[in-house]
C-alpha positions as CSV (number, residue, x, y, z in Angstrom):
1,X,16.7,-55.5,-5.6
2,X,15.8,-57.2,-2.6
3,X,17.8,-54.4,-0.8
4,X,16.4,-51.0,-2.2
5,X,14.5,-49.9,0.6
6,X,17.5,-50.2,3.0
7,X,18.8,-46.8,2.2
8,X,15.9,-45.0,2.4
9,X,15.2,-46.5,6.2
10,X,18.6,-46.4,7.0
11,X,18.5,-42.2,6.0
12,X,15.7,-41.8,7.5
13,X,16.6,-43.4,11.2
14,X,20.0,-40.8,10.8
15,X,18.4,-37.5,10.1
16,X,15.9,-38.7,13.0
17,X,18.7,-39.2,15.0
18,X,20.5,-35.8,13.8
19,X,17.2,-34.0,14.0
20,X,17.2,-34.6,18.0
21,X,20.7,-33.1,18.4
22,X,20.2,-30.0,16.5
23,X,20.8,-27.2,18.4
24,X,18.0,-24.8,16.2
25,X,15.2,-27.6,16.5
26,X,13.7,-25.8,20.0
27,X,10.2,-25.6,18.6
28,X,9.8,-21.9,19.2
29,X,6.8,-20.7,16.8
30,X,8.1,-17.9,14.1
31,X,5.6,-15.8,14.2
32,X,3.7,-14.5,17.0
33,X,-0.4,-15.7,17.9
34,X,-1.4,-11.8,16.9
35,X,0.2,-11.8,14.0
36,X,-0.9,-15.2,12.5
37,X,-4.5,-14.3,13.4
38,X,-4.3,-10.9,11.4
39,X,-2.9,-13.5,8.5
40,X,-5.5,-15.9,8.9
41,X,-8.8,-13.2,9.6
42,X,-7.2,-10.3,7.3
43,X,-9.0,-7.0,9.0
44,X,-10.6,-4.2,6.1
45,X,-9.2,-6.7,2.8
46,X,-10.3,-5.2,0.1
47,X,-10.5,-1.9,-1.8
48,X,-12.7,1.3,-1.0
49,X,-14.2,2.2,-4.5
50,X,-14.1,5.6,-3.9
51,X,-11.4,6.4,-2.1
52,X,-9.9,9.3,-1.3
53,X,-6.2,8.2,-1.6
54,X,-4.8,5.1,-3.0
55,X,-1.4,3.9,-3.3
56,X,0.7,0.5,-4.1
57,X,4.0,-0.2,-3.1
58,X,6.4,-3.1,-4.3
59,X,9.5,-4.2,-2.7
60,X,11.7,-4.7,-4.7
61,X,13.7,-7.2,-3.3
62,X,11.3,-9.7,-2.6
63,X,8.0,-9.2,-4.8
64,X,5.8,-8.4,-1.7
65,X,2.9,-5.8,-3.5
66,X,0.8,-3.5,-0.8
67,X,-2.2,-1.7,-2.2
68,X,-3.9,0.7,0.6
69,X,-7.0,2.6,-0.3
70,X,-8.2,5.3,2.0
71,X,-10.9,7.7,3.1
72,X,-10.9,10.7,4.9
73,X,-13.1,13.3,6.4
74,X,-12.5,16.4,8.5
75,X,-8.6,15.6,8.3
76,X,-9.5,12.1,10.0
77,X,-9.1,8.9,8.1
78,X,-12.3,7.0,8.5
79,X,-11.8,4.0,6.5
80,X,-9.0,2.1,5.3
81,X,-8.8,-1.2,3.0
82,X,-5.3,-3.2,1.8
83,X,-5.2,-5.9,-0.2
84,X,-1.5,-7.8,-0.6
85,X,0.1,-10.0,-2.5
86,X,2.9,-11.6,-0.3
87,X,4.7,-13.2,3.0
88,X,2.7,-14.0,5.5
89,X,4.0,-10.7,7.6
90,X,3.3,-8.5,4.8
91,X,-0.5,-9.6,4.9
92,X,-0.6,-9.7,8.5
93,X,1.3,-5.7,8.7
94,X,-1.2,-4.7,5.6
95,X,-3.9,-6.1,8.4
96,X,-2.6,-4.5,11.2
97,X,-1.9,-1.0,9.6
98,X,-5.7,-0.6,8.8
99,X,-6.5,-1.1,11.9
100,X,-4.1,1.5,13.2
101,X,-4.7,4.4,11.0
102,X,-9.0,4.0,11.4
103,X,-9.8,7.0,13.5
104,X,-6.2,8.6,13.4
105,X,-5.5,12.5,12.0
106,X,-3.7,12.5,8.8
107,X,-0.9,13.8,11.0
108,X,-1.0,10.6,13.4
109,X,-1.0,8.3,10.7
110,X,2.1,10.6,8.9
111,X,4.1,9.5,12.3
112,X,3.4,5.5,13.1
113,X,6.7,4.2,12.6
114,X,7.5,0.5,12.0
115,X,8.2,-0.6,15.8
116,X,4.2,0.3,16.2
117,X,3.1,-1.8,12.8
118,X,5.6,-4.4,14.8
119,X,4.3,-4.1,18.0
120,X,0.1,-4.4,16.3
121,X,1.1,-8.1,15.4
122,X,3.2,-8.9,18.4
123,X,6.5,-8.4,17.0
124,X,8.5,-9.5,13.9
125,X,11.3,-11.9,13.2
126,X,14.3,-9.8,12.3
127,X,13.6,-11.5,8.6
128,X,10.1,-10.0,8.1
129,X,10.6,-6.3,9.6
130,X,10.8,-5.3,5.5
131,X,7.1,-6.4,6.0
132,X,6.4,-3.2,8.5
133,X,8.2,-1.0,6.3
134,X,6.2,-2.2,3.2
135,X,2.9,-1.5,4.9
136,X,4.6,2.4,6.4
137,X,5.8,3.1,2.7
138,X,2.1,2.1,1.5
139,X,0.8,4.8,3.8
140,X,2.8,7.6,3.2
141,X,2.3,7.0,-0.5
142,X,-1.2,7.1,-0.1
143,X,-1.5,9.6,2.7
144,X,0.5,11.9,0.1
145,X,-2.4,11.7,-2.4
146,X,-5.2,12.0,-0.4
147,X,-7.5,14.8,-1.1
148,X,-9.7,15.4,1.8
């Protein structure tokens, strides 16, 4: 028994040792400082109670839920709320899609496509652009019910 820690130590020095040689191990951050601040300080969260369009979208591949609520005057949307059950990029595009779409004609917010949801949280790892398009199917669901 006197040797049963000598594995352990004797792993841990070689994936030390392996770990400096990897050729992945750069320390480049995955996500981008605008995007993990619309993760960390979620803009409009929450639900408008009487919206005037609401929508939630599921994808279906992997379990990321997007509810949008919206409301609109004069053909303008004037507010806009998400709440998300997900990745981190699915919050942060939820986040960043409100933001776009405040202010915006109905017809301006029909035609944001993903590269500008990408581009509000300073781009996307090739991995999480299904979190753009979850946030862009969210909208036109819910731009296609609104009654204004």
């Amino acid at each position: 028994m006197d040797g049963g820690f000598i594995f352990p130590r004797v792993l841990a020095r070689v994936v030390e040792f392996a770990a400096e040689r990897l050729p992945f191990t750069i320390g480049l951050p995955m996500y981008s400082a605008q995007l993990l601040d619309h993760f960390q300080n979620p803009r409009h969260a929450g639900e408008i109670a009487d919206a005037d369009a609401a929508a939630e979208i599921e994808n279906p591949a992997c379990g990321d839920v997007l509810r949008l609520t919206l409301k609109a005057s004069a053909g303008r949307i004037t507010q806009a709320r998400f709440k998300a059950k997900g990745c981190v990029a699915a919050i942060a595009c939820g986040s960043a899609l409100t933001e776009l779409v405040v202010g915006k004609t109905l017809t301006e917010a029909q035609n944001l496509r993903r590269e500008d949801v990408s581009a509000a949280v300073g781009g996307l790892p090739q991995a999480s652009t299904h979190a753009a398009q979850l946030a862009l199917d969210a909208l036109a669901a819910a731009l296609s019910r609104v009654r204004a």
